[in-house]
C-alpha positions as CSV (number, residue, x, y, z in Angstrom):
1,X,-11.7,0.7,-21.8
2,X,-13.1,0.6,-18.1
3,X,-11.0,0.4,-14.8
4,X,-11.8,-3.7,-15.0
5,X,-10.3,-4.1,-18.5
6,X,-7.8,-2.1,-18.1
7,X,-6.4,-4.7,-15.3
8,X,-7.4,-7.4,-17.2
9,X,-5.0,-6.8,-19.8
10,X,-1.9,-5.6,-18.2
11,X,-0.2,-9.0,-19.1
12,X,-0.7,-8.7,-22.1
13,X,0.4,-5.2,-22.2
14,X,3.7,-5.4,-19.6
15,X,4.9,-8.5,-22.4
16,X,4.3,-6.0,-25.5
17,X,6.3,-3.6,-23.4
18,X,9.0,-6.6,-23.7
19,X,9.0,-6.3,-27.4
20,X,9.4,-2.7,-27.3
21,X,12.7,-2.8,-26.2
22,X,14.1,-1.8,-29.5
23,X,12.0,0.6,-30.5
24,X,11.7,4.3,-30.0
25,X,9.3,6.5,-27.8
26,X,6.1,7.7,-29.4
27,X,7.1,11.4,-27.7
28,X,10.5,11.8,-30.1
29,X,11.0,15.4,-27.8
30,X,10.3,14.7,-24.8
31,X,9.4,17.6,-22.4
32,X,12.6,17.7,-19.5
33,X,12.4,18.6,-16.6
34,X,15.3,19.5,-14.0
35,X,15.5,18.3,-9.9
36,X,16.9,15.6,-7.6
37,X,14.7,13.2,-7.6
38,X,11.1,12.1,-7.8
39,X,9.2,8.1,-7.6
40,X,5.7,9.2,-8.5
41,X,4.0,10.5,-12.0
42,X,0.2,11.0,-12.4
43,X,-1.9,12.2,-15.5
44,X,-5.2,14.4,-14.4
45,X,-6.5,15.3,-17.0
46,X,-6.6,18.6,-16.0
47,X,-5.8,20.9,-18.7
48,X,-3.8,18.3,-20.4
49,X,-1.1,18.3,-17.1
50,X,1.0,16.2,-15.5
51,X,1.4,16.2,-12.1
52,X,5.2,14.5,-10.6
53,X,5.7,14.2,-7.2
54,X,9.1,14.1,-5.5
55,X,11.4,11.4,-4.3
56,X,13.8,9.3,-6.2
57,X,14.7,9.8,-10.0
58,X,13.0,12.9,-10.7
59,X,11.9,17.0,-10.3
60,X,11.0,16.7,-7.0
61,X,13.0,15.6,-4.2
62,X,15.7,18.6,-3.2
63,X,18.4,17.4,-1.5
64,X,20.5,19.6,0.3
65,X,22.0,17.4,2.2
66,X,22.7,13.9,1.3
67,X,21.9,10.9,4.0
68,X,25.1,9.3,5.2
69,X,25.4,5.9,6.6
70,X,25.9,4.8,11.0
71,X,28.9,2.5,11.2
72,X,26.9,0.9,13.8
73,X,22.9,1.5,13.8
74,X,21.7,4.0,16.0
75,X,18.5,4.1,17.8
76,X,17.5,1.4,15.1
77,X,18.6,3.5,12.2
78,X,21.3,2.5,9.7
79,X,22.0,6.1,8.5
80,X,20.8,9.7,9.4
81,X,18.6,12.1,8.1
82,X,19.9,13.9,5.9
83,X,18.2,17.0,4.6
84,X,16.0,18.1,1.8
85,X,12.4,20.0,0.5
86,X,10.1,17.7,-1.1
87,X,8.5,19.4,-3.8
88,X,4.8,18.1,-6.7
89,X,5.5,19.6,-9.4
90,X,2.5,20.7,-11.8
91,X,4.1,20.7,-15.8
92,X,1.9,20.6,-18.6
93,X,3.0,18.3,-21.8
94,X,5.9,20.6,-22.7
95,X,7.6,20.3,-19.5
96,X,6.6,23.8,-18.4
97,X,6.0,24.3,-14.9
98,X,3.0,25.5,-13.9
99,X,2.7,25.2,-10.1
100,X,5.4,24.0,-7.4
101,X,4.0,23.3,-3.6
102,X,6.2,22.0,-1.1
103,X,5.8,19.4,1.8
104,X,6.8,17.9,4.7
105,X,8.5,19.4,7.6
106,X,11.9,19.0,9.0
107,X,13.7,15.9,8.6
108,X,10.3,14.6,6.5
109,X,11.3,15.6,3.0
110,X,11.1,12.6,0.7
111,X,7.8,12.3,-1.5
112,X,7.4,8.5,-2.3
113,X,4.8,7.0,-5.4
114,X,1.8,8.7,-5.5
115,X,-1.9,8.2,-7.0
116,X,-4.9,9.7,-8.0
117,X,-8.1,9.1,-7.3
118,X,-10.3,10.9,-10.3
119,X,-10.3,14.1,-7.6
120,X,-7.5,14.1,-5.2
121,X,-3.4,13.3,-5.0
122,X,-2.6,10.9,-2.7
123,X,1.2,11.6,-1.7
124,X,3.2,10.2,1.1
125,X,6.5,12.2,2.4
126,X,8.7,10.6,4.4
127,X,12.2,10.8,6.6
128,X,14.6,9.7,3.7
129,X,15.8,6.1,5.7
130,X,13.9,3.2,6.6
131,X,11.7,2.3,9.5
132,X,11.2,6.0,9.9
133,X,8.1,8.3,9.5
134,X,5.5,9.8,7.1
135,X,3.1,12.1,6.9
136,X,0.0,11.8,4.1
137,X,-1.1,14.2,1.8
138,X,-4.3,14.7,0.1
139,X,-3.8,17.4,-2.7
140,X,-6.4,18.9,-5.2
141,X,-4.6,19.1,-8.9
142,X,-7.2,21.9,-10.0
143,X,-6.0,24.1,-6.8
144,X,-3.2,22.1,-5.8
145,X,-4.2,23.0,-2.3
146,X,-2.3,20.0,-0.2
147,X,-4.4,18.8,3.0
148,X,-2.8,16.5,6.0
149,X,-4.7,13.6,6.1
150,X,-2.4,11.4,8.8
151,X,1.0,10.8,10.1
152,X,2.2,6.8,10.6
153,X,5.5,5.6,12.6
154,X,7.0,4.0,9.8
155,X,8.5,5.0,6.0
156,X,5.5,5.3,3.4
157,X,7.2,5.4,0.0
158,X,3.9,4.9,-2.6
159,X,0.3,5.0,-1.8
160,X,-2.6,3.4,-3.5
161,X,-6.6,4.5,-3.2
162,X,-8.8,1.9,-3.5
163,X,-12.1,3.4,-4.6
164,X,-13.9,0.0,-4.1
165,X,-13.4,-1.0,-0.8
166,X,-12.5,2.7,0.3
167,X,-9.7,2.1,1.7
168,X,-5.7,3.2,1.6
169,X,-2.8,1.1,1.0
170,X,0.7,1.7,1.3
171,X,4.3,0.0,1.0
172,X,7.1,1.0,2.6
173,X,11.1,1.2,2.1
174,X,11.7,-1.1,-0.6
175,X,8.1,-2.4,-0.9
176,X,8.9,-5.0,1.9
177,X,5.9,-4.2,4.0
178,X,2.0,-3.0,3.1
179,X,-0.3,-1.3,5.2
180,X,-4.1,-1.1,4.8
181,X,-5.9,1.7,6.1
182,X,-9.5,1.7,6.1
183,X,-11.2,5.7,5.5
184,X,-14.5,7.0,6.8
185,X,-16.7,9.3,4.5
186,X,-14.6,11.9,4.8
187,X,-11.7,9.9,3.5
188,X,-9.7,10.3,7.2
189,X,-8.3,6.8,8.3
190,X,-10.2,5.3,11.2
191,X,-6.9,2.7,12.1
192,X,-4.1,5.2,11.5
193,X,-3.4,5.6,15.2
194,X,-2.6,1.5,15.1
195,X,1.1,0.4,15.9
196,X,2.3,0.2,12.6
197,X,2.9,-3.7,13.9
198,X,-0.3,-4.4,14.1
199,X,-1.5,-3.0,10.5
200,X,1.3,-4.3,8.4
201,X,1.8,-7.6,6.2
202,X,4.9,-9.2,4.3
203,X,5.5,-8.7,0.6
204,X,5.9,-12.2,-0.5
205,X,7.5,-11.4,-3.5
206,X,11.2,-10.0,-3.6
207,X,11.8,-9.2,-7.3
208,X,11.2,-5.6,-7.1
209,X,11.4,-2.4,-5.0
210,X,8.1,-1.1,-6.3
211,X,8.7,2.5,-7.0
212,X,5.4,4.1,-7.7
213,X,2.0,2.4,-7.6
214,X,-1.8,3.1,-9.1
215,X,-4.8,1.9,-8.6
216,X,-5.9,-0.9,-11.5
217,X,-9.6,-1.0,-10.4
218,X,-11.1,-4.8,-8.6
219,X,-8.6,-4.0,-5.5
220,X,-5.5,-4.7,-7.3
221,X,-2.6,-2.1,-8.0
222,X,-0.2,-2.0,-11.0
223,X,3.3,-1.6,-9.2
224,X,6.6,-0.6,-11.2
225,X,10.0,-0.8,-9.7
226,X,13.7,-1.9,-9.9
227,X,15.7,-4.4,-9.0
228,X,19.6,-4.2,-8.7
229,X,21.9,-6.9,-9.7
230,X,25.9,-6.7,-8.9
231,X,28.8,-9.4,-9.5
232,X,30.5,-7.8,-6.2
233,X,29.2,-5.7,-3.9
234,X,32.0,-3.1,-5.2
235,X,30.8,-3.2,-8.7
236,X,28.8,-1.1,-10.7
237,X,24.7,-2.5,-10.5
238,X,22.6,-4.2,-13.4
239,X,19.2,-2.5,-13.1
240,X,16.2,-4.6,-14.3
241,X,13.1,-3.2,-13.8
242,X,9.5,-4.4,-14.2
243,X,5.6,-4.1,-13.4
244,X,3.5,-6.4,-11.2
245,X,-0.6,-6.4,-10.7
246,X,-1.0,-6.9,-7.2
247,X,-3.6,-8.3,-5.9
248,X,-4.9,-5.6,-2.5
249,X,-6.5,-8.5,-0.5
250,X,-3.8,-10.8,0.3
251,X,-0.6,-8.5,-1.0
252,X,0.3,-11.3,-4.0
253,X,1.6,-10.0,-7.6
254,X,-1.5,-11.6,-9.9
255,X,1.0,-11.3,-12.8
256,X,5.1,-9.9,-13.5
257,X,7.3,-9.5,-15.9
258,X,10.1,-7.3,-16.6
259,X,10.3,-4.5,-18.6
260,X,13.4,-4.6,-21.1
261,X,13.5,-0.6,-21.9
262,X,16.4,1.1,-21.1
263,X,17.1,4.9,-21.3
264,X,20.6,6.0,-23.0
265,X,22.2,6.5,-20.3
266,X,21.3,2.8,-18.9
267,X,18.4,3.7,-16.5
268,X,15.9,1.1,-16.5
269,X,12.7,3.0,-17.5
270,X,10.6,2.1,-14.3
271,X,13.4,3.2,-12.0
272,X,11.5,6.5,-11.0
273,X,7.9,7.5,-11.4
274,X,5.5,5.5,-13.7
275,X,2.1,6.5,-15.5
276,X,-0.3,4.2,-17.2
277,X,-3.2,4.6,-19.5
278,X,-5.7,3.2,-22.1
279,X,-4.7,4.1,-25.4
280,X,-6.5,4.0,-28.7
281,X,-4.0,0.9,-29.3
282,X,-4.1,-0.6,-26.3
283,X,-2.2,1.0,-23.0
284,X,0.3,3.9,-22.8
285,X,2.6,4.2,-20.4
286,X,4.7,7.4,-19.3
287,X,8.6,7.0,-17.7
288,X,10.4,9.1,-16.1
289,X,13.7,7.2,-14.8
290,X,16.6,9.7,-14.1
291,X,17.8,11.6,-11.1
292,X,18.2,15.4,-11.4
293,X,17.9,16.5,-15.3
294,X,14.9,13.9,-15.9
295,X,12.9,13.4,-19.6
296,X,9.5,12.1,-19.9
297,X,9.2,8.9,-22.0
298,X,6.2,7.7,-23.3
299,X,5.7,4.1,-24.9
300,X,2.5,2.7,-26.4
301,X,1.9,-1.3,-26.7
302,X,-0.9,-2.9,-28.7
303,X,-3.1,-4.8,-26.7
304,X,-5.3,-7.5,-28.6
């Protein structure tokens, strides 16, 4: 299955993934995996390893320090830094680890959704609040060797390569913005010094927070994420999560649906990071949804 039918038929695939609701994981032990958090999941191929990264319901976000909320916003902020390491994690299909790198710097801690290319790790860390900062991260999975590729004025949380157009796309805090940023031979952005005013666009669409993004091939990305439902803002949230192909050249989902798998404990299965993958059947897809002690959960869906 090439990168263009492998878009093609993510309908098809996100409603089997409706279907499997009831039914079990194909891994029935799951390798686990220990942390604070972590939105981003990619298969290399390397060796048969996964690679994690760290923010949000996962291995790789530390936090030592939890944020904490401004009464009154400050300096545009809504809540401080709080304080952390973020961490990409290298485990093979057991859940050992085989290599831990850390990055950031100071008050830039949280790894957001990350992708690879076919060579490189795309990972953006960023301060853990919105309307903050990022730095980007190109890392090799063979030597995970991590190499500064830019810094932006805003909060980066997932990052998408598009090998056709060559060019970088990002969303921010709660996937309510995307940036475009167009890269030069050596895969250095030639518009990162732009206001981040200037380079970003709306999400139209509101159903989801996209967690963790990849490439789909055609400039579109496949985008998972959560959205949280309460009866009062005291109550304890309904989490619904879901998948949408976006479309890279005018930001649009090209197809949604939700995804009606649940972990034990209740954690929608898209909450954290998200890996998918042609299958002999059709398309697997890889979930990792909980915070701190996190299992990997893999699902396969015919595709006809």
């Amino acid at each position: 299955m090439n990168q263009l039918q492998f878009a093609k038929s993510i309908g098809t695939f996100a409603l089997a993934f409706g279907a499997l609701a009831c039914t079990n994981p194909t891994n029935k032990n799951p390798p686990q995996t220990s942390g604070n958090g972590g939105t981003g999941i990619v298969i290399t191929g390397t060796a048969g390893s996964i690679v994690p990264p760290p923010p949000d319901g996962n291995v790789i976000v530390e936090i030592q320090q939890p944020t904490k909320r401004f009464p009154q916003p400050v300096d545009g902020y809504d809540r401080d830094t709080g304080a952390g390491v973020g961490h990409l994690f290298k485990i093979d299909m057991k859940g050992n680890l085989i290599a831990d790198i850390t990055l950031g710097e100071g008050s830039i801690y949280h790894p957001g959704g990350i992708d690879y290319d076919g060579k490189y790790i795309w990972v953006p860390v960023a301060e853990y609040r919105p309307n903050s900062r990022s730095i980007v991260y190109r890392v090799d999975p063979e030597t995970m060797k991590a190499e500064e590729m830019f810094r932006f004025a805003d909060h980066v949380g997932g990052l998408v390569h598009d090998t056709d157009s060559k060019s970088l796309h990002g969303v921010s805090w709660g996937s309510r913005r995307f940036y475009r940023w167009a890269l030069d031979a050596n895969g250095k952005p030639t518009n990162a010094s732009e206001a981040p005013e200037k380079l970003r666009t709306l999400n139209t669409s509101h159903y989801l927070d996209y967690q963790d993004c990849k490439y789909a091939g055609k400039s579109r990305m496949l985008c998972s994420g959560v959205t949280e439902m309460r009866l009062t803002p005291e109550a304890a949230p309904f989490r619904l999560g879901g998948i949408d192909l976006v479309d890279l050249a005018d930001g649009r989902p090209i197809f949604q649906t939700p995804v009606l798998l649940w972990s034990a404990a209740g954690m929608d299965m898209t909450h954290n990071p998200v890996w998918m993958e042609p299958s002999d059947a059709g398309i697997r897809g890889y979930f990792m949804p909980e915070d701190d002690k996190s299992t990997l959960y893999i699902y396969e869906a015919e595709v006809k």
